[in-house]
C-alpha positions as CSV (number, residue, x, y, z in Angstrom):
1,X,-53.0,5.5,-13.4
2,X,-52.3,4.5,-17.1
3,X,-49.2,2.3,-17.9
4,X,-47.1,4.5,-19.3
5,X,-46.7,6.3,-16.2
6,X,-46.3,3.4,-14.2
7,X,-43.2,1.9,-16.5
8,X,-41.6,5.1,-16.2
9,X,-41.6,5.1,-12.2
10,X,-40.1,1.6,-12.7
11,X,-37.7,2.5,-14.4
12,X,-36.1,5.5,-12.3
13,X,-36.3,3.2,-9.4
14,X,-33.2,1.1,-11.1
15,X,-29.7,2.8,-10.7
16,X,-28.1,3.8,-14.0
17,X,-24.3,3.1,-14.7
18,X,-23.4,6.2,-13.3
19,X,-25.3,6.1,-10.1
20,X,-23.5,2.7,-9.2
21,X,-20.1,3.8,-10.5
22,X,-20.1,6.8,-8.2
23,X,-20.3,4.5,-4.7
24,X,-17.4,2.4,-6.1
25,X,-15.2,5.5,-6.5
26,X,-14.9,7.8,-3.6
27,X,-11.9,11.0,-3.2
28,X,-8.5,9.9,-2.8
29,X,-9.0,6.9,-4.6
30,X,-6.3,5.9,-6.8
31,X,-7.1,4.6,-10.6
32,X,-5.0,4.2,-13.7
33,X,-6.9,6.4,-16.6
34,X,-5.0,5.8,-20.2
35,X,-1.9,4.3,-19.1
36,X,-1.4,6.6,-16.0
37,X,-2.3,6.7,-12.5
38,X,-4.5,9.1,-11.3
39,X,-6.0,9.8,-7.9
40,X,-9.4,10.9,-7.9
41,X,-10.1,14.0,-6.4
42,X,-13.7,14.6,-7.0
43,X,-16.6,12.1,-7.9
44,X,-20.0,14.5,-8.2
45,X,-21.6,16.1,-10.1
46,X,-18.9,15.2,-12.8
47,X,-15.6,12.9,-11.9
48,X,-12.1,15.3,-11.4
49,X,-9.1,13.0,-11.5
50,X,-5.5,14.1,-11.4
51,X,-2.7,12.3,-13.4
52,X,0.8,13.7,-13.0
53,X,0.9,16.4,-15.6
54,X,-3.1,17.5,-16.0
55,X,-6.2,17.4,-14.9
56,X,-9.4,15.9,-16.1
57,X,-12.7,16.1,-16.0
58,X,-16.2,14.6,-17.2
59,X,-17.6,11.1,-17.6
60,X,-14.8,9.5,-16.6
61,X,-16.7,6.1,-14.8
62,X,-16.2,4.1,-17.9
63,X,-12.5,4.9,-19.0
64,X,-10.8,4.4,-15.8
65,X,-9.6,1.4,-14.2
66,X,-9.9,0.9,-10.0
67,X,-5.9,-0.2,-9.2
68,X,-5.7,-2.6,-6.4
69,X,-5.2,-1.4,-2.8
């Protein structure tokens, strides 16, 4: 097994940003995403949140902000 191979099992073994963000944020959820609340209604494949005029979509794990229960 040469080394190359064996940094690049390494390395998928360790959660990116997005794999840890998504057990943070489950449905339901509510979270403030530019200056609005939103509830989040879907976290995979891509994050759906609702705010109270639109909907959004994407990689949204870094721009929102978890509100307090």
């Amino acid at each position: 097994m040469s080394s190359s191979v064996t940094e690049k099992c390494s390395l998928r073994a360790v959660p990116d940003n997005h794999e840890r963000s998504m057990h943070l944020h489950h449905r339901g959820q509510k979270v403030r995403f530019e200056d609005e609340e939103a509830e989040i209604i879907r976290v995979s494949p891509l994050m759906v949140i609702r705010t109270k005029e639109r909907v959004v979509c994407g990689a949204l794990h870094d721009r929102i902000q978890c509100l307090a229960a």
